[in-house]
Every structure is written in C-alpha cells, then in structure tokens.
C-alpha positions as CSV (number, residue, x, y, z in Angstrom):
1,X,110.5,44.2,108.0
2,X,111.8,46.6,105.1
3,X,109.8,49.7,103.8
4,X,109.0,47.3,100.3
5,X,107.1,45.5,102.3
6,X,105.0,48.2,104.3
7,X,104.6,49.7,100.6
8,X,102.8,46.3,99.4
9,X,100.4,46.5,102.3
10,X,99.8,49.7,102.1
11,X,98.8,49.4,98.7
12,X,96.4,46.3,99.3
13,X,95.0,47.8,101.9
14,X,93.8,51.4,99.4
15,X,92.8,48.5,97.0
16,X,90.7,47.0,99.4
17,X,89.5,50.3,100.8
18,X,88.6,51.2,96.7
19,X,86.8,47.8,96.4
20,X,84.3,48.0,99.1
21,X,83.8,51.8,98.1
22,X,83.1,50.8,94.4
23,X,80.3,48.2,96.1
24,X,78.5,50.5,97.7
25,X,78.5,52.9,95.0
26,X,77.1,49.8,93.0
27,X,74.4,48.9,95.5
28,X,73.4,52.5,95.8
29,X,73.0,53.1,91.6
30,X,71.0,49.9,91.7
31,X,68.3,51.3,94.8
32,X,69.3,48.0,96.8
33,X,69.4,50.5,100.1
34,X,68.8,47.5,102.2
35,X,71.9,46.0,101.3
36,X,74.1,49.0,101.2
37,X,75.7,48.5,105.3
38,X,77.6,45.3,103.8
39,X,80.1,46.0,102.5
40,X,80.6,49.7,104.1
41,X,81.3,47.2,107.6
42,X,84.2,45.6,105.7
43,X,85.7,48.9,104.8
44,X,86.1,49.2,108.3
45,X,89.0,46.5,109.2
46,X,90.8,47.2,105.6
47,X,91.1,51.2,106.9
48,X,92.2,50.6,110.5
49,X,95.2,48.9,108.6
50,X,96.2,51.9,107.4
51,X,96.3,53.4,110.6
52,X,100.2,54.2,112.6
53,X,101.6,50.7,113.1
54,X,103.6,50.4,116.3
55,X,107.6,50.7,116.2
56,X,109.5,47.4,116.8
C-alpha cells in the first residue's frame, strides 16, 4: 500500500472521529443525557484506527 492511501484513511478516520464528537455535543446542547453513551461508543473503533498499524 502507498502513503496516498494511509493519507485517505487517515483522514476518514478524523472525520469520523469529528462526527461522532459533533453528536455528542448535539445530544448534550439538547439535555438528552440518556442518550449521550451512543455515539461516544462508536468513537471508539473510528480512534483505534488511528492507532500505529503494523509494518508488512
């Protein structure tokens, strides 16, 4: 795999990352406090992505 494409993933996985963040700033401005652990657990799999990826 070339660099271009660690770049592109990279990149999807902050936008993802920014997403989820921007829901739970949502559900906290509207009080919904219930709802709030949703989508903070799929933040979780789009971050590990970002973590050191093993060397082929």
């Amino acid at each position: 795999m070339d660099i271009a494409s660690h770049i592109v993933g990279a990149a999807a996985a902050i936008g993802l990352i920014l997403h989820f963040l921007g829901a739970v700033a949502t559900t906290l401005r509207a009080h919904s406090y219930s709802t709030t652990i949703y989508p903070a657990l799929y933040r979780i799999p789009a971050a590990a992505t970002l973590g050191p990826q093993p060397a082929r």
